[in-house]
C-alpha positions as CSV (number, residue, x, y, z in Angstrom):
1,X,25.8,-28.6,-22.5
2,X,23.0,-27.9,-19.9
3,X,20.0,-26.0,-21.7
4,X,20.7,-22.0,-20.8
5,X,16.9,-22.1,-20.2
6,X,17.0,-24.7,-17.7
7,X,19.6,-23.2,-15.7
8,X,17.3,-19.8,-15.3
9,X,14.6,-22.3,-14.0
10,X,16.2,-24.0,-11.7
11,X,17.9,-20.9,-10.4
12,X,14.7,-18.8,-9.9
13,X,12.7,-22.1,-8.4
14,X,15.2,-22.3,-5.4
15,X,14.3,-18.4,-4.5
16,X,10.6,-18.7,-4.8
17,X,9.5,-20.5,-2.0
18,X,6.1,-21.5,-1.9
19,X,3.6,-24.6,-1.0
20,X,-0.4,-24.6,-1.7
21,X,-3.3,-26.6,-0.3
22,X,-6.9,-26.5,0.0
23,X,-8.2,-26.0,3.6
24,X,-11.6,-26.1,4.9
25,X,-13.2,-23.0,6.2
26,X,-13.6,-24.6,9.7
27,X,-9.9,-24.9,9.8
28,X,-8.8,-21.3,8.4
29,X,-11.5,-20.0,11.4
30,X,-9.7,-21.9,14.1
31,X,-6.2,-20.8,12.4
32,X,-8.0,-16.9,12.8
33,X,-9.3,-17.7,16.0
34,X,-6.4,-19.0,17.7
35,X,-4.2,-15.9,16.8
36,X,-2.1,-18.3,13.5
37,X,-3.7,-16.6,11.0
38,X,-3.5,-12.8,10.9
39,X,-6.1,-11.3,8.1
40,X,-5.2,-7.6,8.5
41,X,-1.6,-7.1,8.6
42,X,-0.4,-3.6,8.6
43,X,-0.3,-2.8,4.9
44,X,-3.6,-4.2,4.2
45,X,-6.1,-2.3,3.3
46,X,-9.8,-2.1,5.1
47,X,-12.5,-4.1,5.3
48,X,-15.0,-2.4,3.2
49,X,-17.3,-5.0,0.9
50,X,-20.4,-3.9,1.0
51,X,-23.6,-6.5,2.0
52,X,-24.3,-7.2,-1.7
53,X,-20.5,-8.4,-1.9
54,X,-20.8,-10.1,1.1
55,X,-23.8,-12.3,0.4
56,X,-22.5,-13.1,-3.4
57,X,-19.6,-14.6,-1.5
58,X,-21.9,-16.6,1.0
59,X,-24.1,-17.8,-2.2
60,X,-21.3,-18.9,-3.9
61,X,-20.1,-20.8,-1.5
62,X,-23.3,-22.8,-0.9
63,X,-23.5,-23.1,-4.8
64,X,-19.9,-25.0,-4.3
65,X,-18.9,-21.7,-7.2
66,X,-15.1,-21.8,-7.1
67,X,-13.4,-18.5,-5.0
68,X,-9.9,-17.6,-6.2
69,X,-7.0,-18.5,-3.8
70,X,-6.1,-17.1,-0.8
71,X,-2.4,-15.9,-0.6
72,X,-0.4,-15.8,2.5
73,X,3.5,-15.2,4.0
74,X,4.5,-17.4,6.4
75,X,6.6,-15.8,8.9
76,X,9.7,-17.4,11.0
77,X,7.3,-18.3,13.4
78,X,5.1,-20.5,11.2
79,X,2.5,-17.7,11.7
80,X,0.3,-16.5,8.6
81,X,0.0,-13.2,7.6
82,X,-2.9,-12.5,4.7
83,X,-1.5,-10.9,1.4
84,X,-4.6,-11.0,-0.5
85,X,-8.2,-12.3,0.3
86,X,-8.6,-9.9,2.7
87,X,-12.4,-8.9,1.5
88,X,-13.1,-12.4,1.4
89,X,-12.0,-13.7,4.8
90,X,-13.2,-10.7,6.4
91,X,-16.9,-11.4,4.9
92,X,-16.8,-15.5,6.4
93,X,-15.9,-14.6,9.5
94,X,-18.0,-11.3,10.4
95,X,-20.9,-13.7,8.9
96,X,-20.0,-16.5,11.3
97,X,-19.6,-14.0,13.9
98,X,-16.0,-14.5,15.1
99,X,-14.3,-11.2,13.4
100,X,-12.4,-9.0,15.9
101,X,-13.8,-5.3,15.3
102,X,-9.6,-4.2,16.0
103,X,-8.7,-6.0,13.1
104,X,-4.6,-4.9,14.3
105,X,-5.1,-6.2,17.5
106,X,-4.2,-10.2,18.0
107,X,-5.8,-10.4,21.0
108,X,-8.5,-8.4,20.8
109,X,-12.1,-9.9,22.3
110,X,-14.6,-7.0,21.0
111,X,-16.2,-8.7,17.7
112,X,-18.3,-7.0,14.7
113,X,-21.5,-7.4,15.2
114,X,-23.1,-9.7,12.6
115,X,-25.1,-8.6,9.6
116,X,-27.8,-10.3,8.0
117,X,-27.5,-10.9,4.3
118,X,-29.7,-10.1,1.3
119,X,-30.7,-11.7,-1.5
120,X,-28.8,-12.6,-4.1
121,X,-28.8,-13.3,-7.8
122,X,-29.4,-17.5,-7.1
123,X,-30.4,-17.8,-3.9
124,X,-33.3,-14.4,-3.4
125,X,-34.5,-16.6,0.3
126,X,-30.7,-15.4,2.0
127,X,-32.9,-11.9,2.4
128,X,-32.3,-11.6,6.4
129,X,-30.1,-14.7,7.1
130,X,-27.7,-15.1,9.9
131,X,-25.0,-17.7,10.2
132,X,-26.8,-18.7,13.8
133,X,-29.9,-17.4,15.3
134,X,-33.2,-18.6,17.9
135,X,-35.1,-17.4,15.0
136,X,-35.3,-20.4,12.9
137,X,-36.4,-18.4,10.2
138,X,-33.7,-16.3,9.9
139,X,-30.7,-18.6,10.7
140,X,-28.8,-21.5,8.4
141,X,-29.8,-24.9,9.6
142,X,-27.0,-26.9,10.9
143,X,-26.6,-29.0,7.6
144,X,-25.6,-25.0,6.0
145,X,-23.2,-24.6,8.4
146,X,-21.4,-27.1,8.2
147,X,-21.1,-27.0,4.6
148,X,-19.5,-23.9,4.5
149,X,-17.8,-25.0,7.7
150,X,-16.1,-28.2,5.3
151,X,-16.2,-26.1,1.6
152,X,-12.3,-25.3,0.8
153,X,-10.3,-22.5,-0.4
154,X,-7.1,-23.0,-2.2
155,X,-4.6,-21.2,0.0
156,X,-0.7,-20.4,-1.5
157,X,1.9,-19.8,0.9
158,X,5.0,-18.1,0.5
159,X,7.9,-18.8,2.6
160,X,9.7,-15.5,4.4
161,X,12.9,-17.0,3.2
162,X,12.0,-16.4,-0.7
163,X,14.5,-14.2,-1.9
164,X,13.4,-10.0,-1.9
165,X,13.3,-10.3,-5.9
166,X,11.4,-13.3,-6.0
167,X,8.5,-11.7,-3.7
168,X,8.1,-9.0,-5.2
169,X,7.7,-10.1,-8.9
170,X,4.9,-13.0,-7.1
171,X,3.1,-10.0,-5.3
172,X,2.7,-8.1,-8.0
173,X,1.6,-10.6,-10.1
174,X,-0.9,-11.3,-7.7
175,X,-4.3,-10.3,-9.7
176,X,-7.0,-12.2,-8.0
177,X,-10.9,-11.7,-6.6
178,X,-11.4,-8.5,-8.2
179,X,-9.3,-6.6,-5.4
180,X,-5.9,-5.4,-7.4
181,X,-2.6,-4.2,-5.6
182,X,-1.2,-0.7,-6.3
183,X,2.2,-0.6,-6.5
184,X,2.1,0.4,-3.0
185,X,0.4,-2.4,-1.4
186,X,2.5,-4.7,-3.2
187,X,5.9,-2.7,-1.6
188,X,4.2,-2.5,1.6
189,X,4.2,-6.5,1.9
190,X,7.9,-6.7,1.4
191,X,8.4,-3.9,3.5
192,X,6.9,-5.5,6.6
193,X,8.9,-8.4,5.9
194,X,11.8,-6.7,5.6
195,X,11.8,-4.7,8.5
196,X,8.0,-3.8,10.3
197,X,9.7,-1.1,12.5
198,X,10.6,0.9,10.0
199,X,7.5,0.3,8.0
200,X,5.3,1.8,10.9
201,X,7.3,4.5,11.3
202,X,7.0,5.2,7.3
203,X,2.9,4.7,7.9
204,X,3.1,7.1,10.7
205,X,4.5,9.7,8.7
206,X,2.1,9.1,6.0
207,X,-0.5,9.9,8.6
208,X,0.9,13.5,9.8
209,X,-1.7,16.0,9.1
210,X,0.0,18.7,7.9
211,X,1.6,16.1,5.3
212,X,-1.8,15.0,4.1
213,X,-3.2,18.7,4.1
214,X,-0.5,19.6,2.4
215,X,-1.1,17.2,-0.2
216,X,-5.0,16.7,-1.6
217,X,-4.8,13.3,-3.5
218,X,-8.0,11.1,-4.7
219,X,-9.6,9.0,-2.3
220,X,-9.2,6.4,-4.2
221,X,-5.2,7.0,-4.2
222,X,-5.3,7.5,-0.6
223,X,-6.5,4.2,-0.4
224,X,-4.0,2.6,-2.3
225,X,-1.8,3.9,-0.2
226,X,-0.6,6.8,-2.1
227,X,0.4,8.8,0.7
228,X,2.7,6.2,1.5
229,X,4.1,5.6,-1.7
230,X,4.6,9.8,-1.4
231,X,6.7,9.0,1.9
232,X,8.7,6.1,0.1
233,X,9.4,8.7,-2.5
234,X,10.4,11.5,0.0
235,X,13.0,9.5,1.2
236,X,14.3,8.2,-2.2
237,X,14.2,11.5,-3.4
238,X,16.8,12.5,-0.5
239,X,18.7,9.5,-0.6
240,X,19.2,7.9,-4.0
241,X,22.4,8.2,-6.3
242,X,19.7,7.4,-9.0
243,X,22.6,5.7,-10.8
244,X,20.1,3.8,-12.8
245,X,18.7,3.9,-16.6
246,X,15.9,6.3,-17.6
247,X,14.2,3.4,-19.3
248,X,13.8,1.4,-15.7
249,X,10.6,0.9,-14.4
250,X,9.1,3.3,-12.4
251,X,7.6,0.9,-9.7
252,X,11.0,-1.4,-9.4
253,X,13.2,2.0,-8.6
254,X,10.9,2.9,-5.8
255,X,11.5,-0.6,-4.5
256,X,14.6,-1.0,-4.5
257,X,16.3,2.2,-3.5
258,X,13.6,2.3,-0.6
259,X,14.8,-1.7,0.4
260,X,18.2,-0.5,0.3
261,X,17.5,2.5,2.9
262,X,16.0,0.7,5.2
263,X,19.1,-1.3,5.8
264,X,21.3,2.0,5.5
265,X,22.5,1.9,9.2
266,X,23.9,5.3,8.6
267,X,20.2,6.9,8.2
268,X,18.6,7.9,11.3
269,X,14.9,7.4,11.0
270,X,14.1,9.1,13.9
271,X,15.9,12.3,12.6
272,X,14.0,11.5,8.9
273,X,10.5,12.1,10.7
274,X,11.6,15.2,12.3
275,X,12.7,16.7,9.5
276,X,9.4,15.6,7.0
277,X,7.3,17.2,9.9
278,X,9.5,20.3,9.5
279,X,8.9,20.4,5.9
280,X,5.3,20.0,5.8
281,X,4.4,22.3,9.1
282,X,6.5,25.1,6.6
283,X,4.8,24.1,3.0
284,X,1.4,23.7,4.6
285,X,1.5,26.9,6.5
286,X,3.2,29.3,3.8
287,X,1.5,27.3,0.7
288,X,-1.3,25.4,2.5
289,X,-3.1,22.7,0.0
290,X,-1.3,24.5,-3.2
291,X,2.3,22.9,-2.3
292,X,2.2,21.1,-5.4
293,X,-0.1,22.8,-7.4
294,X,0.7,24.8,-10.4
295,X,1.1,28.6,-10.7
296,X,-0.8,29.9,-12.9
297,X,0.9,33.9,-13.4
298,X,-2.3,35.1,-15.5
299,X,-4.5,34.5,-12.4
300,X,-1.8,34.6,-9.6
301,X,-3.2,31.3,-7.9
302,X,-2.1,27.9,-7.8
303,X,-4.5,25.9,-9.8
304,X,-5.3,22.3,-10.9
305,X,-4.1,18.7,-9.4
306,X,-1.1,17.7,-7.6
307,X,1.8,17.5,-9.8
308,X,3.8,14.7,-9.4
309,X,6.8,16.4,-11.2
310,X,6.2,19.4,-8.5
311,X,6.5,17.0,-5.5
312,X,9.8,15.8,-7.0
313,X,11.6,19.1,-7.7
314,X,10.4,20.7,-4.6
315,X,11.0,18.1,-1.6
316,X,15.3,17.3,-2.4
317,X,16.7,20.8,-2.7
318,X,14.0,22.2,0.0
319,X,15.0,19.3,3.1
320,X,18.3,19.9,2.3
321,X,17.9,23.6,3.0
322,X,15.1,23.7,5.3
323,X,16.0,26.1,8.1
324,X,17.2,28.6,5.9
325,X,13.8,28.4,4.4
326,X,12.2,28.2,7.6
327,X,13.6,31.9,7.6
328,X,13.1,33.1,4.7
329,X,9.5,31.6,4.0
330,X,8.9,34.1,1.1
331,X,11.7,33.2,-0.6
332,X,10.3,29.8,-0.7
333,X,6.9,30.8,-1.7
334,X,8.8,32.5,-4.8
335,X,11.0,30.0,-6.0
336,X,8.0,27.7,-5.7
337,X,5.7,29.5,-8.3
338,X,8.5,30.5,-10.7
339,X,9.1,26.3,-10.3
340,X,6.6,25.6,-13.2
341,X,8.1,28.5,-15.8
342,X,11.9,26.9,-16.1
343,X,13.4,25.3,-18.8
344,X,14.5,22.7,-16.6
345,X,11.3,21.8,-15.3
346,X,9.8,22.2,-18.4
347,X,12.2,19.9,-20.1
348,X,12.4,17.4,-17.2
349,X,7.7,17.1,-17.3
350,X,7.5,17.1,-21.4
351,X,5.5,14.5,-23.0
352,X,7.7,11.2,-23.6
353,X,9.8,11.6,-20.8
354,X,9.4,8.6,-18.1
355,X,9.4,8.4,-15.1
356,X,12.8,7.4,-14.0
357,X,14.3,10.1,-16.5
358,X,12.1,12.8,-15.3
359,X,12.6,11.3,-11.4
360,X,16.3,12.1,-11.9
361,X,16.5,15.2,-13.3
362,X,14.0,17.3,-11.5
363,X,15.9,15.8,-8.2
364,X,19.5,17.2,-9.4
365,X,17.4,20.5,-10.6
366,X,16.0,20.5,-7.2
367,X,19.3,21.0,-5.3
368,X,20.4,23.3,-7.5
369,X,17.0,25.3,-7.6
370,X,16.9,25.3,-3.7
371,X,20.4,26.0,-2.9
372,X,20.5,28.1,0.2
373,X,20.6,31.7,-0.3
374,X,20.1,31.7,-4.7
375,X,19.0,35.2,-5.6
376,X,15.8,35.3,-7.5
């Protein structure tokens, strides 16, 4: 009888496609260069090593130091798109001068201008270098550039036609050159694989002011795309049956009911945006940054951070009612603020509950909390 084990394998080895090879720098250059290898998809996040990072690259690369892998998707076109390595590719190419300042833009011509590095740990005399210069005495010699030109990089490439499962769990296993997915990026990359239309339209609502004023989060959340993960949640929050264990994880729910809307023909997306801009132009003008905050009665002001549980018993029960809110605005504001005091949302926010349990029972409170015309 075949080993149970065995069968798992080869099961789970026909949905992970994959392939991996060392290239040479010259050749990942002329990939960039000739519009096959795209280093900033749209779920990437920026460019933004600073010169010490970028010259402890460039120094270990003359010190032949190993760099981890490079990971890429390779579209149905036999086009790369970068999944991680972002802060590493972007830092060879703006030193050999050939990165496009419109990192978005396949065809764009304007290039960052070139930086000169400083010294590093190993090699103090890369003070002032350029990849190329007239200067002698600030430029590599030829015999530099073409080592880095000829050092490789191990690059992994994952097929589009790996099942959704199987790149997902690879993503976010993906834990390489110091630069960490959130949850976010990670659903961001199967998002644009899944359907990029809808994805820009998701990171366009993520952008609307009022939805951002609205909602004060870290910096450092912003940019790991929290206020797109907020925007996934908005619409699970409207949509999902949430017929699904309190004990699943958190992450995986968001995934999956958000994969499965995006291929709900019956939701129009168009209509979706409409309706968040409604929301937020009503909670940012009759709440403005407090939305999610909590009330505090003693001092009759919202206080504190944004409260996750907040977001999630407010946005159901208010979309589904919003123009008889957008009439009776105070009535909003006080069902808001006596939010925090009830002994659902009490219950529902109590230490030990997770995520998924408290995701799914503030969202049925929220229906029932919101319900057009409840006396106060």
């Amino acid at each position: 009888m075949e080993n149970t084990l065995q069968k798992e394998i080869d099961l789970m080895a026909k949905a992970i496609k994959t392939d991996n090879y060392p290239m040479s720098i010259g050749e990942l250059s002329n990939l960039y260069q000739d519009g096959d290898l795209k280093i900033n998809p749209i779920y990437q996040r920026m460019f933004r090593w600073d010169i010490t990072q970028q010259s402890a690259l460039i120094e270990s690369i003359l010190l032949n130091i190993p760099i981890p892998p490079i990971y890429v998707y390779q579209n149905e076109k036999g086009k790369w798109n970068l999944i991680d390595g972002q802060q590493r590719l972007s830092t060879i190419f703006k030193f050999m001068g050939i990165l496009k300042k419109d990192l978005e833009d396949e065809d764009g011509e304007e290039l960052v201008e070139s930086e000169p590095l400083t010294r590093t740990k190993f090699l103090p005399s890369l003070e002032g270098k350029y990849w190329d210069n007239e200067d002698e005495s600030i430029s590599l010699t030829d015999a530099q550039r073409r080592y880095i030109k000829r050092a490789k990089i191990l690059i992994i490439i994952i097929d589009k036609s790996s099942d959704e499962f199987a790149q997902y769990e690879m993503f976010q296993r993906l834990n390489t050159g110091g630069s960490h997915l959130s949850p976010q990026e990670i659903r961001n990359c199967i998002l644009v694989m899944k359907n990029e239309e809808i994805y820009k339209k998701l990171r366009d609502m993520s952008k609307y002011q009022n939805f951002v004023n609205a909602i004060p989060i870290s910096e450092k959340d912003s940019e790991e795309q929290g206020y797109l993960e907020l925007v996934v949640k908005y619409l699970v929050l409207r949509y999902s049956k949430f017929e699904i264990s309190d004990s699943e994880n958190y992450n995986n729910f968001l995934t999956d009911e958000i994969l499965k809307l995006i291929n709900d023909e019956s939701i129009d997306f168009e209509k979706e945006e409409e309706l968040f801009k409604k929301t937020f132009d009503l909670l940012y003008k009759e709440m403005d940054e407090n939305s999610f905050k909590k009330y505090d009665k003693q001092k009759d002001r919202s206080c504190g951070a944004v409260l996750v549980g907040a977001y999630e018993a407010i946005i159901p029960g208010l979309t589904e009612n919003i123009e008889y809110y957008l009439e009776n605005a105070d009535e909003l504001k006080q069902s808001i603020k006596e939010l925090y005091s009830t002994e659902q949302y009490l219950a529902a926010t109590k230490r030990g509950i997770r995520p998924v349990g408290r995701i799914k029972r503030l969202a049925e409170f929220s229906k029932e909390n919101f319900l057009s015309g409840k006396q106060h």
